[in-house]
C-alpha positions as CSV (number, residue, x, y, z in Angstrom):
1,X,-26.9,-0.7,10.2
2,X,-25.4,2.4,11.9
3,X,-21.7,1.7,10.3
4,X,-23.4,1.2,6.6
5,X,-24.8,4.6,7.1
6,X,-22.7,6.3,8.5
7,X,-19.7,4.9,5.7
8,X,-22.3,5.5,3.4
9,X,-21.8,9.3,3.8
10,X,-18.3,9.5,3.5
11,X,-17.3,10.2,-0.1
12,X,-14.3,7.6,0.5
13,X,-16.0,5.2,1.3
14,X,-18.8,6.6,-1.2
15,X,-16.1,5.7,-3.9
16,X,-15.4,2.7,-2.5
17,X,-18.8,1.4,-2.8
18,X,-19.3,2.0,-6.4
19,X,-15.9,0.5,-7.8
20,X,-15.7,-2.4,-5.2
21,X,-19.1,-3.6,-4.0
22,X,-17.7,-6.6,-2.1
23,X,-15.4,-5.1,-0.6
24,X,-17.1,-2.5,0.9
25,X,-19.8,-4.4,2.4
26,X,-16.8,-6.8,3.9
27,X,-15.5,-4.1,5.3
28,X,-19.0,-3.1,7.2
29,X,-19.2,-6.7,8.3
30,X,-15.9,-6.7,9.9
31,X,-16.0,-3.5,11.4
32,X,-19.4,-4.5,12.7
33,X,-18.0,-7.7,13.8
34,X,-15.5,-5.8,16.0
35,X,-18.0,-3.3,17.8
36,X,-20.0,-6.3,18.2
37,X,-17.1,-7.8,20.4
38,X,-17.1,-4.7,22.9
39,X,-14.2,-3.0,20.9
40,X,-12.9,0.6,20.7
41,X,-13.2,3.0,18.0
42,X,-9.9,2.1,16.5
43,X,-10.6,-1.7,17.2
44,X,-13.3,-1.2,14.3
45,X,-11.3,1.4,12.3
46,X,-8.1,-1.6,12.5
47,X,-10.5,-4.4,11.4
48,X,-12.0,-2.3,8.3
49,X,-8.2,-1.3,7.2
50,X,-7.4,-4.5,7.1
51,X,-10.0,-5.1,4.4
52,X,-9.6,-2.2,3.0
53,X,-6.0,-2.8,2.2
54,X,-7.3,-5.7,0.6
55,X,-8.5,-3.1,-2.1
56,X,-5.5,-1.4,-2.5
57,X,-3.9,-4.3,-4.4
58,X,-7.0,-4.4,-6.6
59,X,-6.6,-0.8,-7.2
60,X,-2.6,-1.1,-7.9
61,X,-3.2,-4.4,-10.5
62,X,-5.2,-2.3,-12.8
63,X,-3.8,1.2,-12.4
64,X,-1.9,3.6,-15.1
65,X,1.5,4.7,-15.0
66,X,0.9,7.5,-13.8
67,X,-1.0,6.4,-10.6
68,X,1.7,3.7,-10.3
69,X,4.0,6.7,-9.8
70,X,2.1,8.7,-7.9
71,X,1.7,5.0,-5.3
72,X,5.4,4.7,-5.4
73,X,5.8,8.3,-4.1
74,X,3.5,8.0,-1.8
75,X,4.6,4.6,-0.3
76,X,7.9,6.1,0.1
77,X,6.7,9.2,2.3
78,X,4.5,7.2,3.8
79,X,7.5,4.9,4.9
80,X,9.6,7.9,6.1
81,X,7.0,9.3,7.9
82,X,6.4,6.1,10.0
83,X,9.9,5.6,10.7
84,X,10.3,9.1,12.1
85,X,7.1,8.3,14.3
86,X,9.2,4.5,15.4
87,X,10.5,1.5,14.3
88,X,6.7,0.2,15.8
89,X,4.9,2.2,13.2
90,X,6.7,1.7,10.4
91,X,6.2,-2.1,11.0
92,X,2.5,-1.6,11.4
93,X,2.8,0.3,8.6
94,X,4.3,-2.1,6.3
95,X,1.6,-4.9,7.5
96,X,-1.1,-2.3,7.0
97,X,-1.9,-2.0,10.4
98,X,-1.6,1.4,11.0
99,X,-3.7,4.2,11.7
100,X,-2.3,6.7,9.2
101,X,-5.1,9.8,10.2
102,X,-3.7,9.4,14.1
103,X,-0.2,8.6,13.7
104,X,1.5,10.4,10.3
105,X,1.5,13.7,9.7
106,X,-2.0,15.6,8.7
107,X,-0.8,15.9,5.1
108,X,0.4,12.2,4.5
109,X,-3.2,11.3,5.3
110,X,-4.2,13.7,3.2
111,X,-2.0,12.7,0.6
112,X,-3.4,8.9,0.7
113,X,-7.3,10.1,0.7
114,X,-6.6,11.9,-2.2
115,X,-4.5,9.2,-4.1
116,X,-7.3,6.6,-3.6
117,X,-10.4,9.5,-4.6
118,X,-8.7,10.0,-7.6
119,X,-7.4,5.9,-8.1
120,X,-11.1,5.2,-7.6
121,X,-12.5,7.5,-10.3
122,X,-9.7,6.4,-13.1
123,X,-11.1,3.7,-15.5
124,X,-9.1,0.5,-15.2
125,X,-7.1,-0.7,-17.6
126,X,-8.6,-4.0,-18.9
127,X,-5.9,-4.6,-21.3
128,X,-3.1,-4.9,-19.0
129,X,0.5,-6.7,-20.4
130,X,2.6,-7.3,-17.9
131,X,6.3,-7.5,-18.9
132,X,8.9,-10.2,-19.2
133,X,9.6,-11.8,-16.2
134,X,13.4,-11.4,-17.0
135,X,12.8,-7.3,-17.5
136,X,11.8,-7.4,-14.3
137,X,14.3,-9.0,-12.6
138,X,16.5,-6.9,-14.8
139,X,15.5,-3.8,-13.1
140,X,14.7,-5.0,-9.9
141,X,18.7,-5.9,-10.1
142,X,19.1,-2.2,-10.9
143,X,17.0,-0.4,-8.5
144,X,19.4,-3.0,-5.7
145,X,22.6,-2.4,-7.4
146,X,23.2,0.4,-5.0
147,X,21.9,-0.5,-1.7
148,X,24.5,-2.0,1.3
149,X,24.8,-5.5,1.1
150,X,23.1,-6.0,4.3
151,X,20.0,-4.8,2.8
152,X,20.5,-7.0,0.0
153,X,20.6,-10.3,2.2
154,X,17.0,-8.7,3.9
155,X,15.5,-8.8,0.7
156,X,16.9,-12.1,-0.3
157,X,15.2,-13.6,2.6
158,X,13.1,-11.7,4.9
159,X,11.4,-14.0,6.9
160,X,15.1,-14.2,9.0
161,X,14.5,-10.3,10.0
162,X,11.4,-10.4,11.2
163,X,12.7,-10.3,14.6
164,X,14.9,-6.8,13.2
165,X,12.2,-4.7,12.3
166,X,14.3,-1.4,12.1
167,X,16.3,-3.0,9.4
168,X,13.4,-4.2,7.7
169,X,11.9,-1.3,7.5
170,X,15.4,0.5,6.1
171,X,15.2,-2.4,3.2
172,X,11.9,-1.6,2.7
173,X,12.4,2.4,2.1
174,X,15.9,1.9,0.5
175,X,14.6,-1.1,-2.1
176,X,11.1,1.6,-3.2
177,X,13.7,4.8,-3.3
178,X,15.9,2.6,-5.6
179,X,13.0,1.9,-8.0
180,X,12.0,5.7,-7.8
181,X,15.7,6.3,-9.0
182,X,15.8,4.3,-12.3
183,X,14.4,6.2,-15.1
184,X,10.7,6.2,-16.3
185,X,10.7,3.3,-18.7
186,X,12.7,0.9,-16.1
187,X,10.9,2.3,-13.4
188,X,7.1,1.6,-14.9
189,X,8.6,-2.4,-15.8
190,X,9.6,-2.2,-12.6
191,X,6.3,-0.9,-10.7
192,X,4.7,-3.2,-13.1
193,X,6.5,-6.2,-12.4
194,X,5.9,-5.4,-8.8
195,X,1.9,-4.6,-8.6
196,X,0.5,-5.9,-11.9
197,X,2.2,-9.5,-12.2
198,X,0.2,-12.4,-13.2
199,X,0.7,-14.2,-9.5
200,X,-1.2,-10.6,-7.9
């Protein structure tokens, strides 16, 4: 096929062949899948980045602590960036449903490409303890402590804002710039907690 080719040539991609296999090739399907049905170039691009977000949690639940920092930084500009753009593209954003290369600034794409070449190439960790459940909720209390209550009853129950997506996407920023604040040791239980629970 055309699309295996042509993602085949792409060192992204290239990377994302070698470490995840399946995912790769159900990203091809589904990007196929979409062409097949008549749509545009970013029909195709939306339906693979779907997928392809897919592999970003694999990515996370293995990573070190020092791509878990890097992710949280990233996330956080990332989340900025989109609300600057709109309330719209933060949203799409936070569902993984936006085009980052056409919408964000040059270097926030740049940014992510280069997060995920260089998440790609580092070894999992095979060997991975998650901490206490209570440690986590211990910092996760922390990294709160500080934000307006109305974010606080967002994250208590966010399902009831999904028809406030500005405020969502405040939470959302304010809750990851909290856990950026703590310091290192609460922050990696926190990140930990987070991305590398047993229930991911």
């Amino acid at each position: 096929q055309e699309l295996f080719l042509l993602l085949r040539s792409i060192p992204l991609y290239q990377a994302i062949e070698r470490r995840f296999p399946r995912i790769f090739n159900e990203a091809v399907e589904q990007g196929w899948a979409a062409k097949e049905r008549g749509g545009s170039d970013a029909d195709i691009m939306n339906a693979m980045r779907n997928v392809i977000s897919e592999m970003n949690s694999e990515l996370i639940k293995t990573a070190d602590t020092s791509t878990l920092d890097i992710y949280l930084k990233l996330m956080i500009d990332e989340m900025l960036a989109a609300r600057a753009v709109s309330t719209d593209a933060c949203t799409k954003l936070l569902a993984a449903q936006l085009d980052i290369t056409k919408t964000l600034p040059k270097e926030i794409g740049e940014r992510e490409q280069k997060f995920l070449m260089q998440a790609l190439a580092t070894p999992p960790r095979t060997a991975i303890e998650t901490p206490d459940p209570a440690q986590v909720q211990r910092v996760i209390r922390l990294a709160a402590a500080s934000m307006p209550q109305q974010y606080i009853n967002v994250m208590a129950n966010m399902k009831s804002y999904t028809n406030q997506p500005e405020l969502v996407c405040g939470t959302m920023i304010a809750f990851y710039q909290g856990i950026e604040a703590l310091p290192p040791h609460e922050r990696i239980i926190a990140l930990q907690g987070l991305f590398q629970g047993k229930e991911k």
